[in-house]
C-alpha positions as CSV (number, residue, x, y, z in Angstrom):
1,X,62.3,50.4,107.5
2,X,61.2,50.8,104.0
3,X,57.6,50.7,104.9
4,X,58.9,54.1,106.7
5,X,60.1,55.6,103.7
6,X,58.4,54.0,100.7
7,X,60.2,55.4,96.9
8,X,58.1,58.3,95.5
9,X,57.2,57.5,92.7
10,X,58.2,60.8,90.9
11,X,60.8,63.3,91.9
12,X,58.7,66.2,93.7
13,X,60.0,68.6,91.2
14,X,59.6,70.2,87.8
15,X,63.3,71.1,87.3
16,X,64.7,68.4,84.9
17,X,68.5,69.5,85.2
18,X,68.1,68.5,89.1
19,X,66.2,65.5,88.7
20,X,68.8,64.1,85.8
21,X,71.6,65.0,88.3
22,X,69.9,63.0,91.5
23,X,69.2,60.6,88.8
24,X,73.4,60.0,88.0
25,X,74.4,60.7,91.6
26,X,72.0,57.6,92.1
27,X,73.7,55.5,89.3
28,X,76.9,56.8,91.0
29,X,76.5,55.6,94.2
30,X,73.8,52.9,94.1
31,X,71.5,53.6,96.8
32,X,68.9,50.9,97.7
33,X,66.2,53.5,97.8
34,X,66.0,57.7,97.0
35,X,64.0,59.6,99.7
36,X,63.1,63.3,98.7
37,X,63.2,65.5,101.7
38,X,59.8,67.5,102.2
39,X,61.0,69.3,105.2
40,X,57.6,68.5,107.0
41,X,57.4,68.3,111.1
42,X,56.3,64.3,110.4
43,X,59.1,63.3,108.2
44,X,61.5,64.6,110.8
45,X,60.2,62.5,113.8
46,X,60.5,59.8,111.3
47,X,64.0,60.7,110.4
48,X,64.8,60.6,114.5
49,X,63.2,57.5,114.8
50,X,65.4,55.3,112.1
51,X,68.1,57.1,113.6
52,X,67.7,56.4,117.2
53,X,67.1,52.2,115.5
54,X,69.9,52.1,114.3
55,X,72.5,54.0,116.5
56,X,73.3,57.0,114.5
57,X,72.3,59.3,117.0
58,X,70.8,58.7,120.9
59,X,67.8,60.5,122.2
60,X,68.5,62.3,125.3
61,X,66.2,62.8,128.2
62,X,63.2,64.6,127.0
63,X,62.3,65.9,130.3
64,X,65.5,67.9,130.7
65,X,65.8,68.2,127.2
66,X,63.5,67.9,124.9
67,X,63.9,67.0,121.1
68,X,67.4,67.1,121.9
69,X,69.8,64.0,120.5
70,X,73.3,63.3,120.7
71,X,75.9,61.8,118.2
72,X,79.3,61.0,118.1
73,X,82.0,60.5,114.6
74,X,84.3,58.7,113.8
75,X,87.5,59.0,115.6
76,X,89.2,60.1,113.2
77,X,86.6,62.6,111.9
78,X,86.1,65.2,114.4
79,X,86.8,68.4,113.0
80,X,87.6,70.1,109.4
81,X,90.7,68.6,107.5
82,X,92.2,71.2,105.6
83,X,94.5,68.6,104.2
84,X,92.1,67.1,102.2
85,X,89.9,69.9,101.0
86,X,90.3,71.2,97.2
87,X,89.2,73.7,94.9
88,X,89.2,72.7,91.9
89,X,89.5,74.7,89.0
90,X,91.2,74.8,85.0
91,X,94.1,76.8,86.3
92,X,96.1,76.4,89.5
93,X,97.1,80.1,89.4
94,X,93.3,80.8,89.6
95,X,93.0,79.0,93.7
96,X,96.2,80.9,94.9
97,X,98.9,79.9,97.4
98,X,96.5,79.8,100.4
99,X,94.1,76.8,99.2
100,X,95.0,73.2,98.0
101,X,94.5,72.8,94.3
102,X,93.0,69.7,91.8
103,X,92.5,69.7,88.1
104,X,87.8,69.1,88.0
105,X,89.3,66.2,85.7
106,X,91.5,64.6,88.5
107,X,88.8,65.6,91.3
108,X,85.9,63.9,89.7
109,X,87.9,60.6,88.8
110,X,89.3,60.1,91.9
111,X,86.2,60.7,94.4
112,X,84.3,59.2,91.6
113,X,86.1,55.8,92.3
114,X,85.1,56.3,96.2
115,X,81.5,57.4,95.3
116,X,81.2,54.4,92.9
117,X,78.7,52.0,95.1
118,X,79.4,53.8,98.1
119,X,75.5,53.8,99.5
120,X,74.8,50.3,98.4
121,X,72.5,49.0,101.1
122,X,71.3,52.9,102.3
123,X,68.9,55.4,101.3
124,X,70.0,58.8,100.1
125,X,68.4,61.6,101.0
126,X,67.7,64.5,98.4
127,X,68.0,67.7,100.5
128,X,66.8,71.2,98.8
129,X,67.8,73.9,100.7
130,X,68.3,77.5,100.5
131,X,71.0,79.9,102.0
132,X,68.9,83.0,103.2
133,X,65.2,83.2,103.4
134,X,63.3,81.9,101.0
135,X,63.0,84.3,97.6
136,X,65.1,86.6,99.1
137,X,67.4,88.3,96.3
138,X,70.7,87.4,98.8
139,X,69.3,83.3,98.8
140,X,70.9,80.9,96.7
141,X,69.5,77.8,96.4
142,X,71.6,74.1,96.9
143,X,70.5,70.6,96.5
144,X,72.6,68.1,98.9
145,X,72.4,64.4,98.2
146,X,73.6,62.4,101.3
147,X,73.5,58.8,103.0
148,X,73.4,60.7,106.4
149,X,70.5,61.1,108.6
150,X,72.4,63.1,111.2
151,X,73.0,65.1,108.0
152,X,69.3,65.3,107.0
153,X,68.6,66.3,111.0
154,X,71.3,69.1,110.7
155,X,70.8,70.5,107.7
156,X,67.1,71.3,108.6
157,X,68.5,73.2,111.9
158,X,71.2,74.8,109.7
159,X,69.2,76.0,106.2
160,X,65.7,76.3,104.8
161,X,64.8,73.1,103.3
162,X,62.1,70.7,101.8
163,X,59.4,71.7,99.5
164,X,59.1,75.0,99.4
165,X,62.7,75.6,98.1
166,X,61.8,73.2,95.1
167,X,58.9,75.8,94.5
168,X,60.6,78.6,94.3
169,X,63.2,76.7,92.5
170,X,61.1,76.5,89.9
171,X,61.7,74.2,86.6
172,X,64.5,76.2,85.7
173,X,66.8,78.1,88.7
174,X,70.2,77.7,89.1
175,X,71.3,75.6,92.2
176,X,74.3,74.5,94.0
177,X,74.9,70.6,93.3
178,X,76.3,68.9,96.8
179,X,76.8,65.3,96.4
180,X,78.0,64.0,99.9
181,X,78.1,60.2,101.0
182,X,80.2,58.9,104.4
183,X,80.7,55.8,102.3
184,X,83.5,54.2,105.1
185,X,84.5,56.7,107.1
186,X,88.3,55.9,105.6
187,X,90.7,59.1,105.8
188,X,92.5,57.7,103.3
189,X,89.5,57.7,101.0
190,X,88.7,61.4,102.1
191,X,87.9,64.5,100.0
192,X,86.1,67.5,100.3
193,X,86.2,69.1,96.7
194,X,84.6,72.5,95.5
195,X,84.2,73.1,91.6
196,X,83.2,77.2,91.4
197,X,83.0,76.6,87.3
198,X,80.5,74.1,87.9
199,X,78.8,75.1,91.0
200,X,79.4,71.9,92.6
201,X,80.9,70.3,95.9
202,X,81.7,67.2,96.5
203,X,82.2,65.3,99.8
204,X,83.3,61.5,100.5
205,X,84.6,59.5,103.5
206,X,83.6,62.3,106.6
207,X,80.8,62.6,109.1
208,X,82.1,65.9,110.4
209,X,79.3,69.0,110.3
210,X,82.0,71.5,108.8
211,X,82.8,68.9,106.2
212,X,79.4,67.6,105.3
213,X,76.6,70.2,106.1
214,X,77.6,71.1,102.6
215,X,75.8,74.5,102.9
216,X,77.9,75.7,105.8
217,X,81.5,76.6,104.6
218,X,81.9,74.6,101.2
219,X,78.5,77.1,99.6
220,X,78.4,79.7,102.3
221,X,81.8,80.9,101.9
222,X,84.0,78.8,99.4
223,X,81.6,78.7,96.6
224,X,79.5,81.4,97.7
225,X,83.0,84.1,97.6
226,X,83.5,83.0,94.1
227,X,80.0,83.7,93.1
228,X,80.2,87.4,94.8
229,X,83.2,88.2,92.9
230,X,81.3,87.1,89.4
231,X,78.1,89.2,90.8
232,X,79.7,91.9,92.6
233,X,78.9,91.2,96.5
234,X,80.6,90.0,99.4
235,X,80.3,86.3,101.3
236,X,82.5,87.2,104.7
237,X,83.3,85.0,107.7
238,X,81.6,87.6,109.9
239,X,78.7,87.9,112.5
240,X,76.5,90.3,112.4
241,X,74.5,92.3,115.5
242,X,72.2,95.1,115.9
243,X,72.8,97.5,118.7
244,X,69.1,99.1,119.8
245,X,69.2,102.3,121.7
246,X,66.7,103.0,124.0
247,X,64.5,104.9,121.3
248,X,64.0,102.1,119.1
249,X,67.1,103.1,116.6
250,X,69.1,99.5,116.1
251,X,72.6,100.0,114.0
252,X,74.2,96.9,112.7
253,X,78.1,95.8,112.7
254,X,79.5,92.9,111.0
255,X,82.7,91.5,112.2
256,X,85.4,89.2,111.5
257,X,87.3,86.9,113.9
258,X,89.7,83.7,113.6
259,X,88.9,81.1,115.6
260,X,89.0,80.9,119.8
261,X,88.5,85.0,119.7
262,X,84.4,84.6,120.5
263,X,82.8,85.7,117.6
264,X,79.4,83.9,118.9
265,X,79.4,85.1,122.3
266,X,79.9,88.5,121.0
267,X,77.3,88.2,118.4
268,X,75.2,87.2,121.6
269,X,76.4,89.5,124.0
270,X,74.0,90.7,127.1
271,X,74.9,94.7,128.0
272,X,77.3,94.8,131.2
273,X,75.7,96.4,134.6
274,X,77.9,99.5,134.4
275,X,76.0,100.1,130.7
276,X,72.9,98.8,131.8
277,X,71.3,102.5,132.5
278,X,71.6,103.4,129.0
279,X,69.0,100.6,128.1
280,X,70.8,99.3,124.9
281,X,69.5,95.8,123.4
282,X,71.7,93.5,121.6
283,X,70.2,91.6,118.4
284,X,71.9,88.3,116.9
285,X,71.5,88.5,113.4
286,X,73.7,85.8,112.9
287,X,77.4,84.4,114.4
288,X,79.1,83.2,111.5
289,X,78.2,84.3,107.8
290,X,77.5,87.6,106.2
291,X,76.5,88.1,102.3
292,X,76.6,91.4,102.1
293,X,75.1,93.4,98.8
294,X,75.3,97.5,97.9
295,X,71.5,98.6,97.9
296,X,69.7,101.1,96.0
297,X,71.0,103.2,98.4
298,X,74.3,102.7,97.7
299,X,74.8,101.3,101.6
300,X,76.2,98.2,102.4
301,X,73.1,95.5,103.6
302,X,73.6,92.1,104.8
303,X,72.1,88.9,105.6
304,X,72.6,85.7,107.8
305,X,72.4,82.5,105.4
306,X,72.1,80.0,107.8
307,X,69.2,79.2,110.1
308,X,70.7,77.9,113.3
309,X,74.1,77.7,115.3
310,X,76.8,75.3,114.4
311,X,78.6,76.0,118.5
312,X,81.6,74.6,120.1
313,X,80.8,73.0,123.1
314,X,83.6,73.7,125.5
315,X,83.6,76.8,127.5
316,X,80.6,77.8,126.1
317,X,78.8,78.4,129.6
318,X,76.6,81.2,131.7
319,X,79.0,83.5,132.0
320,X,81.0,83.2,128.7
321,X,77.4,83.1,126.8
322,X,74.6,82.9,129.0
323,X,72.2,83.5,125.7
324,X,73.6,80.2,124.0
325,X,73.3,78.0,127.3
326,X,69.6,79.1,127.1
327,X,69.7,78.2,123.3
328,X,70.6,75.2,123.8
329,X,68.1,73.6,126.4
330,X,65.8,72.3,123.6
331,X,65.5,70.8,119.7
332,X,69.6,70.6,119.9
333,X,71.9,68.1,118.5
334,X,74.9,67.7,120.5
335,X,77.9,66.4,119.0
336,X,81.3,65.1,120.3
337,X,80.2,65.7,123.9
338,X,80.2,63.5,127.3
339,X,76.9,61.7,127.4
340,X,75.9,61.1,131.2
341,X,74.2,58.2,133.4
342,X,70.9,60.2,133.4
343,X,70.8,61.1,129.0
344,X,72.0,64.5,129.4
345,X,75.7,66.0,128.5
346,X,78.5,67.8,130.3
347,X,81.3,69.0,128.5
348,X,84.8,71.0,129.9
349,X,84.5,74.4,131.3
350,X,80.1,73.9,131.1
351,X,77.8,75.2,134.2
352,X,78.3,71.9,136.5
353,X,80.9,69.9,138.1
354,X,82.2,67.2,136.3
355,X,80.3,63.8,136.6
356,X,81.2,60.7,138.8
357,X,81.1,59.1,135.4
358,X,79.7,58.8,131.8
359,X,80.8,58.1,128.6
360,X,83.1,60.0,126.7
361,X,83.4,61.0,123.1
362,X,84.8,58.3,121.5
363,X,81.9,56.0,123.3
364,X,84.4,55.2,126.2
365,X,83.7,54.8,130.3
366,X,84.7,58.0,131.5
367,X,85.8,59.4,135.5
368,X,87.3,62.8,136.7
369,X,90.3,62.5,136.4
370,X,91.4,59.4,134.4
371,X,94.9,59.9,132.7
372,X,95.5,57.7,129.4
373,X,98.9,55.4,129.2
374,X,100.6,58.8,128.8
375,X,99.9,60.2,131.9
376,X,97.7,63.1,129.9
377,X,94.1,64.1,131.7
378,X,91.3,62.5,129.0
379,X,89.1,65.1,127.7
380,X,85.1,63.6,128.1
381,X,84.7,66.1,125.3
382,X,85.9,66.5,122.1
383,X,87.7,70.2,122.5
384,X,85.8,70.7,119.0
385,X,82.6,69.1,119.7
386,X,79.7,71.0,119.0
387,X,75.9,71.8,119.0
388,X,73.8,72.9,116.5
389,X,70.6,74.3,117.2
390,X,68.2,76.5,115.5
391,X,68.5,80.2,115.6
392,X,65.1,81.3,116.3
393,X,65.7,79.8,119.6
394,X,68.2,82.5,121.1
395,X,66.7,85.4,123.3
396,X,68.5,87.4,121.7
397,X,67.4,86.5,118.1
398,X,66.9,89.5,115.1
399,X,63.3,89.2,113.7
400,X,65.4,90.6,110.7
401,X,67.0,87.0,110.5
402,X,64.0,86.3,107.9
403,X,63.7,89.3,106.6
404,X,64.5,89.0,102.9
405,X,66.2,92.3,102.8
406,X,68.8,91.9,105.5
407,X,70.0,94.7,107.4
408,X,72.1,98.2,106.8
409,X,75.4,97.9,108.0
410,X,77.3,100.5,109.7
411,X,80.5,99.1,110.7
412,X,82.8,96.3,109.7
413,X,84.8,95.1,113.0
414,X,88.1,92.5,112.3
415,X,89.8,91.4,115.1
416,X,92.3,88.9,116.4
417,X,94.3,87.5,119.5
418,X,97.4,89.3,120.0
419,X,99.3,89.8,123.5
420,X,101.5,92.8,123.0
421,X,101.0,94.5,118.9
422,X,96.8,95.5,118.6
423,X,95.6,97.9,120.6
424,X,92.2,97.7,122.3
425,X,90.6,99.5,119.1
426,X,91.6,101.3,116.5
427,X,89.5,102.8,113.2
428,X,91.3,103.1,109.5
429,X,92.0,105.8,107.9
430,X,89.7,104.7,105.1
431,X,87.9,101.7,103.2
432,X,91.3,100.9,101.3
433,X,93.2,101.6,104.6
434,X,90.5,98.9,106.2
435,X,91.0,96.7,103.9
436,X,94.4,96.5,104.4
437,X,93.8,96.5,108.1
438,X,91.9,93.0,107.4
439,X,94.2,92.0,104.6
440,X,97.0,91.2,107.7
441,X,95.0,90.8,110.9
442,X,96.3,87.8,113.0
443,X,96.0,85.9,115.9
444,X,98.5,84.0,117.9
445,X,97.9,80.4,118.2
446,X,97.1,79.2,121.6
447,X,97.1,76.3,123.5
448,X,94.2,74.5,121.9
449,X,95.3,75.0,118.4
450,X,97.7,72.8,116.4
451,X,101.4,74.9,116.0
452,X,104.0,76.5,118.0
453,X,102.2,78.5,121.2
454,X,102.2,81.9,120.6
455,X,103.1,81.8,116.6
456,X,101.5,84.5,114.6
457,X,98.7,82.8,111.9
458,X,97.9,85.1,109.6
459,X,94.3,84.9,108.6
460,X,93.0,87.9,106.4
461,X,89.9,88.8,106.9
462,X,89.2,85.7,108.6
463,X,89.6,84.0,105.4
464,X,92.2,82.1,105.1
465,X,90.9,78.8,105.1
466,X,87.1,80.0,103.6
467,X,88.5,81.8,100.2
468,X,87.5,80.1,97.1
469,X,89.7,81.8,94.9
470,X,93.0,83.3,94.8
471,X,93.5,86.1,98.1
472,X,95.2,88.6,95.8
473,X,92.2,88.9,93.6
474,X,89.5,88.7,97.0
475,X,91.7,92.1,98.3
476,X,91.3,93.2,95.1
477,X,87.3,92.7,95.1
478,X,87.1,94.5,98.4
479,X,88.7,97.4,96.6
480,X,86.3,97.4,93.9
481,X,83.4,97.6,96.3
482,X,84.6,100.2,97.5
483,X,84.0,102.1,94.2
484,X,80.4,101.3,93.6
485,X,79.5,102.3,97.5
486,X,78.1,105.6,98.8
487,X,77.5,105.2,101.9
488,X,80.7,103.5,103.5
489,X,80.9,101.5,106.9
490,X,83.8,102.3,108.8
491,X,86.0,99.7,109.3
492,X,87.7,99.1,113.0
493,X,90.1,96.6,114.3
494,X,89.8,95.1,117.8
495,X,91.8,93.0,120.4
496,X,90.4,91.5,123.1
497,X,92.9,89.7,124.1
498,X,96.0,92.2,125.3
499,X,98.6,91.0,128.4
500,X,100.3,92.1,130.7
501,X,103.9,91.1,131.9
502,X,102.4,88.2,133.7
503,X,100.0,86.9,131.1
504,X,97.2,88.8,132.3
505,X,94.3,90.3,130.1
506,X,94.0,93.8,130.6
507,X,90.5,93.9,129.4
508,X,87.7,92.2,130.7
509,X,86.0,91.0,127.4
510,X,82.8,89.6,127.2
511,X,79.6,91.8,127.6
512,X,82.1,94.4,128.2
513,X,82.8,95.0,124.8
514,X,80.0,96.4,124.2
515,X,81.4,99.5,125.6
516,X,84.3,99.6,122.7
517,X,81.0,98.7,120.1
518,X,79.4,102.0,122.1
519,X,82.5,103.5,120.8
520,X,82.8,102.4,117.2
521,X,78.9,103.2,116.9
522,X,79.8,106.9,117.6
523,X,82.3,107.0,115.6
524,X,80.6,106.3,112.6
525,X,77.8,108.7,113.3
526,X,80.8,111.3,114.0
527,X,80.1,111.4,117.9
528,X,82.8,110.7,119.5
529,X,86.7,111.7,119.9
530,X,90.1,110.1,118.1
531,X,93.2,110.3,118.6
532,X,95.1,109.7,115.2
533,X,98.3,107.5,115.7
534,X,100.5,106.0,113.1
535,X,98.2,102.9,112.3
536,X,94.6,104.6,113.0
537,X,92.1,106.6,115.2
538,X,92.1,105.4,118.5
539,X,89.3,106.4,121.7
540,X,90.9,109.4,123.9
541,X,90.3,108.1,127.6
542,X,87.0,109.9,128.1
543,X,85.4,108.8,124.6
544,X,84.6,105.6,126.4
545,X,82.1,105.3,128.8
546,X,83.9,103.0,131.4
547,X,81.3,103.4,134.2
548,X,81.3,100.2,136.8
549,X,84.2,99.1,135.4
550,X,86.8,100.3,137.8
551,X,89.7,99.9,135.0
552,X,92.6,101.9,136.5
553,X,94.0,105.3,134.2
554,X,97.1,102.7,133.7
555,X,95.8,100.0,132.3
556,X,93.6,101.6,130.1
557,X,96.7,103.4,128.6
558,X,98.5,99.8,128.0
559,X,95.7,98.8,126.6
560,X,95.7,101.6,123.9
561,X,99.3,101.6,123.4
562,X,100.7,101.7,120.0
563,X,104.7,100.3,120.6
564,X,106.7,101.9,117.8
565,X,109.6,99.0,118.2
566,X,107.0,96.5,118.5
567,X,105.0,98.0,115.5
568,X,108.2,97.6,113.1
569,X,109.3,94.0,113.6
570,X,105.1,94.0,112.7
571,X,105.3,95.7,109.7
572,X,108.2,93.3,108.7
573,X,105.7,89.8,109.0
574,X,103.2,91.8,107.3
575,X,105.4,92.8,104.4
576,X,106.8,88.7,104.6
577,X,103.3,87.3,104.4
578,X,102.0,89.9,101.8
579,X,104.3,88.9,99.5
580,X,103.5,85.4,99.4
581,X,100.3,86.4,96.8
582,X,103.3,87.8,94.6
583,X,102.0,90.0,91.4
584,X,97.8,89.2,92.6
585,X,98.5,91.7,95.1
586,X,96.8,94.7,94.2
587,X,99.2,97.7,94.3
588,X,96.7,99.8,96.8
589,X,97.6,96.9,99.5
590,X,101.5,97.3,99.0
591,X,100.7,101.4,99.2
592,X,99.2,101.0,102.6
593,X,101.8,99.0,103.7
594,X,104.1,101.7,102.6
595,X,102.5,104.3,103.9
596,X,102.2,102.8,107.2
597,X,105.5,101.8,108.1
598,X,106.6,105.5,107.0
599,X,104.2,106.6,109.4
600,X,106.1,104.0,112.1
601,X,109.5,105.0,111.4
602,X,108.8,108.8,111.1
């Protein structure tokens, strides 16, 4: 293998802070050899074919799916571990009661010990990368050092990377520093550690994407929210998606969901039949991360950082997504998923029928049906295994994905999954009312998630586990945006996910929804009626255009509902939970609350 990937003999780089830091991450960890990544279509074939040697990942069938591979972790290494991942700062105050804290001093000595020699025997990778297009004024710029190839392989699906970042990078730009190794897979030896002072993450002892694609949550959204609150922006958990009426006008909405309330199939969503006469097209900007910046136009712009789709597997399908199934047919690495007799994959709730067989996640002989010593059904999927693919591969893909100015926003959507409290929609009564609005937003937990069924998980903003500094003080950056903005995006709240008495949704979901985005739209460009209730504007009946849907009058008023009684034993978690972030509160959030519950009780 060396003859593959001989040492360069200089770093390909003018920039001598970075090549000093590769230079002691190399001391660190020992590798046998240091590869610079160029990014180039050759080096990547390369990349697959070590790969494939030595078992990291499995090509699949290239006639059914070509440049597709597969991969599986550890075990014990299948999805984020909150547990173990740190920001690290001087004061503990500073990280706030939502995040685990570590003194930098403590961090760096104990990962150090598990870097120390940890790629003795393997090559690491030097990965330049950027977050957003290339010289775009949103981009930032991050260099990830790694032992994985599967990491490499992702990365260059997930970012910008290679060369051309170096260029641009110049001998003197400012860049993320991601040192990541899987050393031996050891939980116990596990850390994912994020220094905002020093621009730095550190990751040991995972395979895991969302722990080692060290550009996706660590620098999109841990580090990145601290630097947007030094530089005055925003980096939100949020897609974003441009709504194009038939005369060529597109409007954009960024939105906010917790997890299992299908953010990417809305950020992918095809226009229902009973819509279909009013010729609207849908455009993915992105279904995960939005940096958004105030414009010399005092509006509210944003970009996508990433370059591809980081997807969970199950019940992704034709009718939940039909634009990621086709997404996915090429240049995909699957993850976690059932590998079948004939090198393609199947995973729960997919387009086909089971298997007769195959070989399951964890590398096992797998049947429909087979129970485990428990009696429990085995999984041949991973419930969080995932794909990632690039982005320029959707149908419905944004040409403004590249573009280095991003796009206007009109509206700022949070949502989450609750039975009997949200309404179908509602707008605030203003930015500091929205902000509030997405300073409680919850969702409660189902089936798949870790907790008691049904428990409410408060997630603000969809942050909760994404923040990189104290909540109290991210409400209070929201605020201050507000100040410096002249042209405001209204800011909604939605729920999907309503009941009935027998555990039925009321509302259909899925391409559906666009009929409540139809809604929102008009709203902000004062088209439509509202009907102003104790918590917000909600649509009167006929503001919606329900045609085809054949809702009945009765539903659609349960599904609208604001429950007074219901809304106070609300207000009461809200108040419980707000007061967790004690004095970092900012007074404006306690006002709303205030004023709210008045409203309630009146």
């Amino acid at each position: 293998m060396a003859a593959i990937f001989p040492q360069k003999s200089a770093p390909p780089t003018k920039h001598l802070a970075l090549k000093r830091w590769v230079s002691d991450m190399a001391t660190l960890c020992k590798p046998s050899r240091v590869v610079w990544i160029d990014g180039s279509e050759e080096e990547k074939k390369r990349l697959e074919d070590e790969a494939v040697a030595t078992g990291e990942i499995i090509r699949l069938n290239q006639d059914k799916l070509p440049g597709c591979f597969y991969h599986r972790t550890a075990v014990n290494d299948v999805a984020r571990t909150e547990h173990l991942t740190y920001i690290c700062t001087k004061k503990k105050e500073d990280v706030g009661p939502t995040n685990n804290w570590m003194s930098p001093k403590e961090a760096y000595k104990k990962a150090g010990a598990y870097f120390r020699g940890a790629m003795k025997g393997r090559t690491m990778y030097v990965i330049p990368f950027s977050m957003g297009p290339v010289g775009s004024p949103f981009a930032k710029i991050g260099v990830e050092v790694t032992d994985s190839i599967y990491v490499v392989l992702n990365m260059r699906i997930m970012t910008r990377i290679g060369q051309k970042v170096l260029d641009f990078l110049g001998a003197e730009g400012e860049f993320t520093k991601c040192l990541h190794s899987k050393a031996d897979l050891d939980i116990n030896k596990r850390l994912i550690l994020h220094f905002p002072e020093d621009n730095t993450i550190w990751s040991v002892g995972s395979g895991y994407g969302g722990n080692v694609l060290l550009g996706k949550k660590c620098l999109s959204l841990r580090i990145a929210s601290h630097m947007a609150k030094q530089e005055g922006w925003l980096a939100e958990h949020m897609l974003i998606m441009g709504i194009e009426e038939p005369n060529g006008h597109v409007e954009y909405i960024a939105a906010a969901f917790p997890s299992a309330c299908g953010k990417t199939n809305l950020a992918m969503l095809i226009p229902p039949e009973g819509l279909k006469a009013k010729g609207y097209k849908i455009w993915t900007v992105g279904d995960d991360i939005a940096w958004m910046r105030i414009d010399t136009d005092g509006a509210l712009w944003a970009i996508n950082p990433e370059a591809g789709f980081f997807g969970v597997a199950p019940g992704t399908n034709s009718r939940t997504n039909p634009n990621a199934m086709a997404t996915i047919k090429k240049n995909t690495i699957f993850t976690n998923v059932l590998l079948k007799k004939d090198f393609t994959v199947w995973w729960e709730d997919s387009d086909e029928p089971p298997p007769e067989e195959g070989i399951d996640w964890q590398g096992r002989p797998w049947r429909p049906g087979l129970k485990d010593e428990k009696g429990q059904i085995v999984k041949a999927a991973h419930a969080n295994s995932r794909f990632t693919v690039p982005a320029s591969q959707c149908p419905s893909i944004s040409f403004r994905l590249e573009h280095h100015h991003g796009v206007p926003i009109s509206a700022i959507v949070f949502g989450g999954r609750r039975t009997h409290v949200a309404p179908l929609v509602y707008e605030s009564f203003s930015w500091q009312h929205g902000v509030y609005v997405g300073a409680t937003m919850a969702s409660e937990r189902t089936a798949a998630q870790v907790g008691k069924l049904g428990e409410v998980r408060r997630d603000p903003m969809a942050m909760l586990p994404f923040c990189g500094y104290h909540m109290g003080d991210y409400f209070a950056h929201w605020l201050e945006v507000d100040k410096r903005l002249e042209k405001k995006p209204k800011i909604f709240h939605v729920n999907w996910f309503r009941t009935d008495e027998h555990g039925k949704f009321l509302w259909p979901g899925y391409g559906e929804n666009l009929r409540i985005l139809e809604w929102i739209l008009d709203r902000c460009n004062g088209k439509s009626q509202g009907v102003k209730t104790p918590i917000g504007y909600i649509p009167t009946p006929e503001s919606l255009d329900l045609n085809g849907l054949h809702l009945p009058k009765e539903t659609l008023k349960k599904l609208l509902e604001i429950d007074r009684f219901t809304w106070i034993q609300e207000m009461e978690s809200q108040k419980e939970f707000l007061s967790s972030f004690g004095d970092r509160l900012p007074q404006e959030i306690w006002q709303e609350w205030e004023e709210q519950n008045k409203r309630l009780q009146e």
